[in-house]
C-alpha positions as CSV (number, residue, x, y, z in Angstrom):
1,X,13.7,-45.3,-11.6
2,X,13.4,-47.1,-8.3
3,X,14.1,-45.7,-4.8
4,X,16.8,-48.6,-5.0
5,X,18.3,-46.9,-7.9
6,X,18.0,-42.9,-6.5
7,X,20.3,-44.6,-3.7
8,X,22.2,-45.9,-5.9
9,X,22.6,-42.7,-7.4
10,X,23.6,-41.0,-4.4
11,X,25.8,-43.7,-3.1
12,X,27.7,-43.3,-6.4
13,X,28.3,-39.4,-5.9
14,X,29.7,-40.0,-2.5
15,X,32.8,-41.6,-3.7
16,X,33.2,-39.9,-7.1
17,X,35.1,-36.8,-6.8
18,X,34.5,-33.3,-6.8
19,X,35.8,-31.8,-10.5
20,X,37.6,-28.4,-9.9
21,X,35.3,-27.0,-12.1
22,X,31.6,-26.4,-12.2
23,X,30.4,-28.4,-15.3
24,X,26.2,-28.8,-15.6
25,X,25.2,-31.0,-18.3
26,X,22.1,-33.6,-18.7
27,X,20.3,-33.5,-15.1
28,X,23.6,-33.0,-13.7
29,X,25.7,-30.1,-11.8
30,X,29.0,-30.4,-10.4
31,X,32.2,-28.2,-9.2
32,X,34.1,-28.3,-6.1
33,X,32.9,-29.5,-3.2
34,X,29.6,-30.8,-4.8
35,X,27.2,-32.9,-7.3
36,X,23.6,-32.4,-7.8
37,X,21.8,-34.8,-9.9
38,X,18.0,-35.3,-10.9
39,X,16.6,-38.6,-10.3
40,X,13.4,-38.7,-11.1
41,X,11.1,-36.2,-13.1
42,X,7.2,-36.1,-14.1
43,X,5.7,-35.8,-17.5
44,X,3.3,-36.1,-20.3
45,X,1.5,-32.7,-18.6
46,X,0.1,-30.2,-21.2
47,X,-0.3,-26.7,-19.4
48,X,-4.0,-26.7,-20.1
49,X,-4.7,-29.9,-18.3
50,X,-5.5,-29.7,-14.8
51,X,-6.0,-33.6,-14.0
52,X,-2.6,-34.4,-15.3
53,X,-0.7,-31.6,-13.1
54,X,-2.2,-33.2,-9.9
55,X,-1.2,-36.7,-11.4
56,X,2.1,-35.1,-11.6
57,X,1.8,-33.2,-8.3
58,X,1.0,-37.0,-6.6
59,X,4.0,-39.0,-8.4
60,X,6.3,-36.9,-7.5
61,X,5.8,-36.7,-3.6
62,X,5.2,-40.4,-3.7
63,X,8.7,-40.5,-4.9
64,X,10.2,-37.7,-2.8
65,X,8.6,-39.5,0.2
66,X,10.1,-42.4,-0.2
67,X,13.6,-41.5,-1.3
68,X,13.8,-39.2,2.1
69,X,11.9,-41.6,4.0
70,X,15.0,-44.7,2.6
71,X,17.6,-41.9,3.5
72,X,16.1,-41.2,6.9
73,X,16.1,-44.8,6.9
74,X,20.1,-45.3,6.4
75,X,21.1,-41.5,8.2
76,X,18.4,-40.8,10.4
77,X,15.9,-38.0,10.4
78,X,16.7,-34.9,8.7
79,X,17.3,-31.4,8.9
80,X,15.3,-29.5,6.9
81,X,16.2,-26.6,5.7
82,X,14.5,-23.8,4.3
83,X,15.9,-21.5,1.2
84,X,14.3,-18.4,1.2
85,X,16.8,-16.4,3.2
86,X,19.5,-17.5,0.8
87,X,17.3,-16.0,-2.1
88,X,16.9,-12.6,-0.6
89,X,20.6,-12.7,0.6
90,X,21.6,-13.2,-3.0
91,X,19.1,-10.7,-4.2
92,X,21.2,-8.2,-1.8
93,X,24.7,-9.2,-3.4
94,X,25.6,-11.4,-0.6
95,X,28.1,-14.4,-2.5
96,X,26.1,-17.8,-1.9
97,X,28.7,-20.5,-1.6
98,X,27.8,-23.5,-4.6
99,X,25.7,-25.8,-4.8
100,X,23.3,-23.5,-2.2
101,X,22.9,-20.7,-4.8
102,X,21.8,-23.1,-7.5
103,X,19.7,-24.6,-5.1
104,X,18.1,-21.8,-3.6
105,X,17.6,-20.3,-7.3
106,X,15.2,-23.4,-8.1
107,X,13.4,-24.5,-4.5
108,X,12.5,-23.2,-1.2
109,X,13.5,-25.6,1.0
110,X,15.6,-29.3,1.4
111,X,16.2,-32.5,3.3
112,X,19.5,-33.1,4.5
113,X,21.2,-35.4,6.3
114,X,25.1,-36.3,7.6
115,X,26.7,-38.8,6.1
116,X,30.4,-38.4,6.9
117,X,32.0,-35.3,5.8
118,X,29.5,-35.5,3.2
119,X,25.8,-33.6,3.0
120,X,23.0,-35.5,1.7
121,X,20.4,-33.4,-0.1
122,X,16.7,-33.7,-1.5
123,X,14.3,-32.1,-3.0
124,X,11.7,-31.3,-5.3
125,X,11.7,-28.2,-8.5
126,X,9.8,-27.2,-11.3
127,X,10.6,-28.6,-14.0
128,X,8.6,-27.3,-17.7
129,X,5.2,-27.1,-19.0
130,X,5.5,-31.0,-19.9
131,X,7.9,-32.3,-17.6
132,X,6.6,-30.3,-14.2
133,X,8.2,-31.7,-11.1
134,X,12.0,-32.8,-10.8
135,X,13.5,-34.9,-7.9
136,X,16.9,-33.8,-7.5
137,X,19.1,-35.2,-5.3
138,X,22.8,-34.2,-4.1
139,X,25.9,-34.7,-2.1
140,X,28.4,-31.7,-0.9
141,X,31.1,-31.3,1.3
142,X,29.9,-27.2,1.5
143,X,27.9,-26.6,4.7
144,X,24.7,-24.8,4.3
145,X,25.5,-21.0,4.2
Protein backbone atom coordinates (compact mmCIF):
# COMPACT_ATOMS: atom_id res chain seq x y z
CA UNK A 1 0.00 0.00 0.00
CA UNK A 2 0.72 3.58 -0.68
CA UNK A 3 0.89 6.45 1.76
CA UNK A 4 -2.10 7.64 -0.48
CA UNK A 5 -3.95 4.66 0.46
CA UNK A 6 -2.92 4.55 4.63
CA UNK A 7 -4.77 8.12 4.32
CA UNK A 8 -7.21 6.78 2.77
CA UNK A 9 -7.51 4.32 5.31
CA UNK A 10 -7.65 6.76 8.07
CA UNK A 11 -9.89 9.13 6.38
CA UNK A 12 -12.28 6.25 6.03
CA UNK A 13 -12.30 5.46 9.90
CA UNK A 14 -13.02 9.09 10.71
CA UNK A 15 -16.55 8.95 9.35
CA UNK A 16 -17.39 5.27 10.07
CA UNK A 17 -18.80 4.80 13.40
CA UNK A 18 -17.76 3.60 16.50
CA UNK A 19 -19.62 -0.19 17.06
CA UNK A 20 -20.77 -0.44 20.71
CA UNK A 21 -18.85 -3.38 20.92
CA UNK A 22 -15.14 -4.20 20.75
CA UNK A 23 -14.90 -6.62 17.71
CA UNK A 24 -10.89 -7.39 16.53
CA UNK A 25 -10.73 -9.31 13.48
CA UNK A 26 -8.13 -9.25 10.30
CA UNK A 27 -5.67 -6.21 11.24
CA UNK A 28 -8.50 -4.57 12.70
CA UNK A 29 -9.80 -3.51 16.39
CA UNK A 30 -12.76 -1.57 17.15
CA UNK A 31 -15.34 -0.71 20.15
CA UNK A 32 -16.62 2.47 21.34
CA UNK A 33 -14.98 5.36 20.85
CA UNK A 34 -12.31 3.83 18.58
CA UNK A 35 -10.73 1.92 15.40
CA UNK A 36 -7.27 0.74 15.05
CA UNK A 37 -6.26 -0.74 11.83
CA UNK A 38 -2.83 -2.07 10.32
CA UNK A 39 -1.72 -0.60 7.17
CA UNK A 40 1.17 -1.82 6.23
CA UNK A 41 3.36 -4.88 7.53
CA UNK A 42 6.94 -6.42 6.64
CA UNK A 43 7.75 -9.91 5.59
CA UNK A 44 9.46 -12.75 4.04
CA UNK A 45 12.06 -12.56 7.44
CA UNK A 46 13.14 -16.06 8.72
CA UNK A 47 14.36 -15.61 12.47
CA UNK A 48 17.78 -16.77 11.57
CA UNK A 49 18.45 -14.15 8.96
CA UNK A 50 19.96 -11.08 10.11
CA UNK A 51 20.08 -9.15 6.59
CA UNK A 52 16.42 -9.55 6.06
CA UNK A 53 15.42 -8.13 9.72
CA UNK A 54 17.30 -4.90 8.85
CA UNK A 55 15.57 -4.93 5.33
CA UNK A 56 12.52 -5.16 7.41
CA UNK A 57 13.74 -2.79 10.16
CA UNK A 58 14.32 -0.04 7.01
CA UNK A 59 10.86 -0.60 5.15
CA UNK A 60 9.09 -0.13 7.79
CA UNK A 61 10.33 3.33 9.08
CA UNK A 62 10.40 4.42 5.41
CA UNK A 63 6.77 3.84 5.58
CA UNK A 64 6.12 5.13 9.16
CA UNK A 65 8.07 8.21 8.05
CA UNK A 66 6.18 9.05 5.53
CA UNK A 67 2.60 8.26 6.73
CA UNK A 68 3.43 10.71 9.88
CA UNK A 69 5.33 12.95 7.89
CA UNK A 70 1.63 13.21 5.11
CA UNK A 71 -0.37 13.52 8.51
CA UNK A 72 1.93 16.19 9.93
CA UNK A 73 1.42 17.38 6.57
CA UNK A 74 -2.61 17.70 6.71
CA UNK A 75 -2.73 18.21 10.93
CA UNK A 76 0.39 19.64 11.81
CA UNK A 77 3.15 18.37 13.98
CA UNK A 78 2.44 15.85 16.45
CA UNK A 79 2.40 14.91 19.91
CA UNK A 80 4.15 12.20 20.72
CA UNK A 81 3.41 10.22 23.20
CA UNK A 82 5.07 7.68 25.10
CA UNK A 83 3.38 4.33 26.58
CA UNK A 84 5.35 2.96 29.20
CA UNK A 85 3.63 4.60 32.14
CA UNK A 86 0.34 3.17 30.82
CA UNK A 87 2.08 -0.37 30.93
CA UNK A 88 3.17 -0.24 34.50
CA UNK A 89 -0.17 1.49 35.47
CA UNK A 90 -1.94 -1.50 34.10
CA UNK A 91 0.52 -3.89 35.62
CA UNK A 92 -0.63 -2.11 39.09
CA UNK A 93 -4.47 -2.73 38.27
CA UNK A 94 -5.07 0.70 37.19
CA UNK A 95 -8.24 0.30 34.33
CA UNK A 96 -6.68 1.71 31.00
CA UNK A 97 -9.44 3.27 28.99
CA UNK A 98 -9.60 1.31 25.07
CA UNK A 99 -7.85 1.62 22.57
CA UNK A 100 -4.68 2.94 25.02
CA UNK A 101 -4.47 -0.52 26.75
CA UNK A 102 -4.30 -2.34 23.48
CA UNK A 103 -1.98 0.07 22.44
CA UNK A 104 0.30 0.21 25.19
CA UNK A 105 0.23 -3.77 25.40
CA UNK A 106 1.93 -3.83 21.83
CA UNK A 107 4.35 -0.39 21.58
CA UNK A 108 6.04 2.10 23.61
CA UNK A 109 5.22 5.15 22.23
CA UNK A 110 2.74 7.03 19.29
CA UNK A 111 2.18 9.98 17.00
CA UNK A 112 -0.86 11.77 17.35
CA UNK A 113 -2.45 14.46 16.06
CA UNK A 114 -6.06 16.52 16.38
CA UNK A 115 -8.30 16.23 13.85
CA UNK A 116 -11.70 17.37 15.16
CA UNK A 117 -13.02 15.55 18.04
CA UNK A 118 -11.19 12.81 16.59
CA UNK A 119 -7.37 11.45 17.60
CA UNK A 120 -5.14 10.48 14.90
CA UNK A 121 -2.67 7.72 15.85
CA UNK A 122 0.51 5.99 14.45
CA UNK A 123 2.78 3.69 15.11
CA UNK A 124 4.94 0.84 14.65
CA UNK A 125 4.66 -3.09 16.56
CA UNK A 126 6.06 -6.36 16.32
CA UNK A 127 4.62 -8.32 14.31
CA UNK A 128 5.97 -12.43 14.02
CA UNK A 129 9.04 -14.21 13.18
CA UNK A 130 8.03 -13.77 9.31
CA UNK A 131 6.05 -10.84 9.25
CA UNK A 132 8.23 -8.52 11.93
CA UNK A 133 7.11 -4.94 11.90
CA UNK A 134 3.36 -3.70 11.63
CA UNK A 135 2.25 -0.08 10.85
CA UNK A 136 -0.82 0.44 12.60
CA UNK A 137 -2.76 3.32 12.36
CA UNK A 138 -5.96 4.63 14.41
CA UNK A 139 -8.64 7.15 15.09
CA UNK A 140 -10.48 7.56 18.70
CA UNK A 141 -12.54 9.92 20.25
CA UNK A 142 -10.87 8.57 23.91
CA UNK A 143 -8.21 11.05 25.08
CA UNK A 144 -4.93 9.58 26.07
CA UNK A 145 -5.26 8.35 29.69
Amino acid sequence: MTTADHLDTIDRLRVREFPAEPDRSGGRSSGPGHHLVEVGRTGGCREDDGSAWIAASDQISAEYGALTQALSDRWGEPQVFALESLAVRAAEGEEIPEPWAEVSASTDHVQLWRAGDHWLVAYVTRGDAYDPYLLMAGVTVVDPP
